[in-house]
N, C-alpha and C positions, 0 to 999 in steps of 0.2 A: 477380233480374231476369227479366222474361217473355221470351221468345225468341222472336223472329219469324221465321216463316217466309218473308220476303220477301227475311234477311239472305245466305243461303245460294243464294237465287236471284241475287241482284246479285254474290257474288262471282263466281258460273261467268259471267257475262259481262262480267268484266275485260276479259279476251281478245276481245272483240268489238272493244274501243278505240272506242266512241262514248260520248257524254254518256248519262249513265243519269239518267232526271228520278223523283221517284218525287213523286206527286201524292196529296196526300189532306188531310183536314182539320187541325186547331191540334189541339193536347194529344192526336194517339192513337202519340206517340212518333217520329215520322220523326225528329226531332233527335238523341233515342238512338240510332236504327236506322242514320243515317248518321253520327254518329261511331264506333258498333262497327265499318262497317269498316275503317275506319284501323288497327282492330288485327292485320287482317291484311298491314296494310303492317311492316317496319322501324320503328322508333320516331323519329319525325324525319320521316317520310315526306311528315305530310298537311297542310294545309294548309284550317280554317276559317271560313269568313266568315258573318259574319251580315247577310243582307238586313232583320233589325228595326234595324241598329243606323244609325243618321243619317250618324255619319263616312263606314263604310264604305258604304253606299249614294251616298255624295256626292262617294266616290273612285271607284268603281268605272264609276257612271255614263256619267264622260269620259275614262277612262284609254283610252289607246293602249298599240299592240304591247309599247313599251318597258316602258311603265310597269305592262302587267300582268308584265311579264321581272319587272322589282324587287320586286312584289309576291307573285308565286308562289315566287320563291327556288329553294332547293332542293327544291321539294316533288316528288311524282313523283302526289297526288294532291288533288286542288281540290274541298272540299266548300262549297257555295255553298248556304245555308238560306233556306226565304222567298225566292227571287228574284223573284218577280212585286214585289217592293216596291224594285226598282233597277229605276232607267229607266234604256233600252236594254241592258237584258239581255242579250235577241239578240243586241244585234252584238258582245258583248264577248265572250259564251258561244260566238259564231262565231269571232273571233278568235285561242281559243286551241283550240280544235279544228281550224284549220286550220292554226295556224304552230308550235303546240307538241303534237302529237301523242302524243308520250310521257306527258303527262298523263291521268289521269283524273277527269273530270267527275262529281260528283254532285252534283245538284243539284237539293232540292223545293221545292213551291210549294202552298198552301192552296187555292186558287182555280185550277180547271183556263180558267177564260175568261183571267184576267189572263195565264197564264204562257202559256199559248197563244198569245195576241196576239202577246206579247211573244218566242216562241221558234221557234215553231212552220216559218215561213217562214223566218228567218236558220240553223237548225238540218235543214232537209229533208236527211235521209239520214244525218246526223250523230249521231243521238239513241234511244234505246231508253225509252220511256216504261211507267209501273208505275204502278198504285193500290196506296196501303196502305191498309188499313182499320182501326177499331178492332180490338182483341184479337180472334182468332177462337175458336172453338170449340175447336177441334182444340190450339189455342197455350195454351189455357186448360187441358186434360187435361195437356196435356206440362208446364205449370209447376205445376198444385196435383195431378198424379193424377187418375184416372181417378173413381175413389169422392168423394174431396171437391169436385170438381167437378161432379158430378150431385147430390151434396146442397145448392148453393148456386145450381143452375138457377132456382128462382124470384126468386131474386135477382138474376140476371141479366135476366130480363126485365123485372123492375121497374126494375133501375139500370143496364142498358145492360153493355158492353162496351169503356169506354174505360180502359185500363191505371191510372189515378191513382184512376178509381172502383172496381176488384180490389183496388187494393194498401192501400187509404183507406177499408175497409168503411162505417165507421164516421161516417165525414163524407161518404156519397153522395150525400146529397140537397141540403148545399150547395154540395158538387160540382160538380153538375148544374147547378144555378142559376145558379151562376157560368159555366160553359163555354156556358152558351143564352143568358145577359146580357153576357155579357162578351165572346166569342169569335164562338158563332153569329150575329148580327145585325151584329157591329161589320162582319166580313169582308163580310159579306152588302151594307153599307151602302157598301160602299167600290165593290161592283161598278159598273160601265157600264149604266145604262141603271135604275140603282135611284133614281126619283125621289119615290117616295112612302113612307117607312118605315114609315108607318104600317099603309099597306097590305099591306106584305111579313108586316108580326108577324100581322094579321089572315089571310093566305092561308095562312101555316105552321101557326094554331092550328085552320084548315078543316080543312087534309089530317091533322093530328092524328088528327081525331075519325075521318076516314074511311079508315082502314087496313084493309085489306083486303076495301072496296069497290070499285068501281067512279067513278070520278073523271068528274062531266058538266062538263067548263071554261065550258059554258054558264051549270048552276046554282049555279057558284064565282061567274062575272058576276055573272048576279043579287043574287045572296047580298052582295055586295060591290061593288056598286052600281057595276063598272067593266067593260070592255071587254073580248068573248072572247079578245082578240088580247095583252092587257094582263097575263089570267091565264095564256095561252100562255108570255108573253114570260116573268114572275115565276117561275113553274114550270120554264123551262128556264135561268133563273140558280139556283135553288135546286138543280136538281141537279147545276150544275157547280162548283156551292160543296159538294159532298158533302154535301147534308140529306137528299135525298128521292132516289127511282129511280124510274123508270116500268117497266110492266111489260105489254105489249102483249099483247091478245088474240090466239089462236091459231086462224085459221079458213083451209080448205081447199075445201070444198065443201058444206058443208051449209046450207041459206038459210036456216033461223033463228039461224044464229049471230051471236052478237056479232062485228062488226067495228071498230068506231072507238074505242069505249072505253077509258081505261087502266084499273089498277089504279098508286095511287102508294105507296110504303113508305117508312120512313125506314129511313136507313143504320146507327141504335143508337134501340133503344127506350127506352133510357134519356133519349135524347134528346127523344124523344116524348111520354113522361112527364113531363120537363120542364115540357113546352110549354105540356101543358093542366094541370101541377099536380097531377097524381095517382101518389101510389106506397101506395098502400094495398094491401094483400096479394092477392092470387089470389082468394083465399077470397072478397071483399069486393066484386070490382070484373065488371063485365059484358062486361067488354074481352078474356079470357086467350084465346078461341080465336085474334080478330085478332091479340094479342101472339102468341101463337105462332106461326101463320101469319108475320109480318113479321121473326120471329126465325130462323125456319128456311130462310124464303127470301134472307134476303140470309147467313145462314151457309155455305150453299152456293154463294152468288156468291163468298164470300171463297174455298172450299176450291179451287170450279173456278178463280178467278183463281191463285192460290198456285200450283197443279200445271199452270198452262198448261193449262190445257183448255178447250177453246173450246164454248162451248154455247150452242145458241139457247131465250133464256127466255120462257114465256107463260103464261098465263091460259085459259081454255076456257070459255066461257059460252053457252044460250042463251036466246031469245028469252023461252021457255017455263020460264025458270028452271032448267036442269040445268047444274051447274059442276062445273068439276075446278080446284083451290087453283090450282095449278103442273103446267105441262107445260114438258119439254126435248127438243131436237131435235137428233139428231147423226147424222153418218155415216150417214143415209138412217134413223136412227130415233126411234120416239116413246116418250116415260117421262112415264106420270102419274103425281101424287101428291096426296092427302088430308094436311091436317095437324089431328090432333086430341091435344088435350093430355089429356082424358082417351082413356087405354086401355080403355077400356070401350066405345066409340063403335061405334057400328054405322057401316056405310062400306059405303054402294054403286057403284061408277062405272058411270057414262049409259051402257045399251046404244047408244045413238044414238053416241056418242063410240066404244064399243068396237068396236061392228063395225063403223065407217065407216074407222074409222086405223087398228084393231086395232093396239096398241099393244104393242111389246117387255117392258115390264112395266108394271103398277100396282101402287103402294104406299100403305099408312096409314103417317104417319110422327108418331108418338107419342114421349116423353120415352125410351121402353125403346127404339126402334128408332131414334132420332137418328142414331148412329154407323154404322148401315150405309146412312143415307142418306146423310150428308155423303161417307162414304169410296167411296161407290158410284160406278165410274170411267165 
């Protein structure tokens, strides 16, 4: 079994004594991940519900104080799956954080808009909230090694990151199929405010193509014969369904910079691949520098999420065509970085960038130096 590093972060805030939510998409294991902690309970201790299942969503719904008393029993921990699919959550999820204390709450959710609705306000001060994401990097070395896991890097960028596509080599591609037909759209379709499906698969197979560009929500409109405000609106339910991320330009002072533009990525490239039907090898395809680029940047949102590290993420563009992949910003400082998949790549960074921020470091980060980027604090 892969080992997550999310597990060992939720037990050390037992001791906080609030609901711990852990948020992220279908199939990348949160179900595993929260019934492993039960194992640090006593045996008998815990206590699981499943928000897929009808009874229990149809009990839980309207139960009262008492009635969640008989239902939690003895337990000393309450893991509650999928809650965004029981109505009123909130007030039940308030209910026992206020009158039964001694409990411990976990509890995830696919869809950060639904479970936020629904927790958000009844839970203010009560709740400790977490992304889990597909398999990281780092969780991937620690389960196959260090060496079989750099031999099966191109693999990873063709088939993603999701724990059932590692352990299922062999059937990745109908894997895949099935978690973008079966899972990504259904959830997608269930959101607030998704009235057009057809337009959603059409906006998701745009941003496919365009990874590690630059995103005009303008010429998404066009393109898509619908509303800037419409691609705004689809764009910010996809990334609260965990598909896509936005990635903001990074400008201070200098007047040819990019300012309004994103950069959007998806959260697993395997997913991506999915989307537009391509897993044809490295060798073959026109796409490996954007795969890399969107592989190594959201690999580093999972490491700095995982170790609590807060960093501010961008992009650096200008006018005039001079870019840096990725820029971070912490503690009053600046880190750029180049991503090129081959090692061989010449790599300049923009005098204009460097003596304007003069930046704490600049890195190329290549397949051989991955590891001292991710691990880089």
């Amino acid at each position: 079994m892969i080992k997550r590093s999310l597990e060992s972060l939720l037990v050390e805030r037992f001791a906080a004594r609030k609901a711990l939510i852990v948020l992220g998409p279908r199939q990348i294991g949160k179900t595993t991940l929260v019934k492993g902690l039960a194992t640090h309970l006593k045996e008998g201790s815990s206590l699981y519900l499943n928000g897929d299942d009808a009874t229990t969503r149809a009990i839980l719904s309207d139960a009262n104080l008492a009635e969640l008393r008989r239902i939690i029993g003895t337990a000393t921990m309450v893991i509650i799956d999928e809650a965004q699919r029981i109505r009123n959550a909130g007030l039940f999820l308030k209910q026992i954080t206020d009158n039964l204390p001694e409990i411990q709450l976990i509890v995830t959710g696919s869809s950060a808009l639904d479970l936020a609705s629904e927790v958000n306000e009844p839970l203010t001060g009560r709740k400790l909230e977490y992304h889990m994401y597909p398999v990281s990097w780092l969780e991937l070395v620690d389960y196959q090694g260090y060496l079989p896991a750099v031999q099966t890097l191109e693999q990873r960028l063709i088939y993603g990151m999701y724990p059932e596509i590692i352990t299922r080599p062999n059937e990745a591609i109908l894997l895949l199929r099935n978690l973008t037909n079966s899972y990504l759209y259904k959830d997608l379709f269930n959101l607030q405010g998704v009235r057009k499906p057809d337009l959603l698969e059409k906006l998701v197979t745009a941003l496919a193509w365009q990874i590690g560009h630059e995103v005009s929500y303008s010429e998404l409109a066009n393109k898509l014969q619908v509303s800037k405000e419409t691609v705004s609106t689809y764009i910010d339910l996809l990334e609260k369904a965990f598909v896509v991320f936005r990635l903001p330009p990074f400008s201070r002072n200098l007047r040819n910079e990019i300012t309004t533009s994103r950069k959007i990525y998806f959260y697993d490239t395997g997913i991506r691949n999915a989307v537009i039907d391509n897993f044809e090898p490295l060798s073959l395809r026109n796409d490996t520098g954007a795969l890399w680029e969107n592989f190594m940047i959201v690999e580093r949102l999972k490491t700095n999420a995982y170790a609590e590290r807060f960093r501010h993420a961008y992009f650096w563009r200008t006018h005039a065509q001079q870019e840096i992949d990725y820029v971070e910003e912490w503690g009053g400082k600046l880190f750029a970085y180049e991503f090129k998949w081959n090692s061989a790549s010449k790599v300049k960074f923009p005098v204009s960038f460097t003596t304007n921020y003069e930046p704490d470091k600049t890195m190329v980060v290549t397949p051989a130096s991955m590891m001292d980027f991710l691990n880089q604090a």
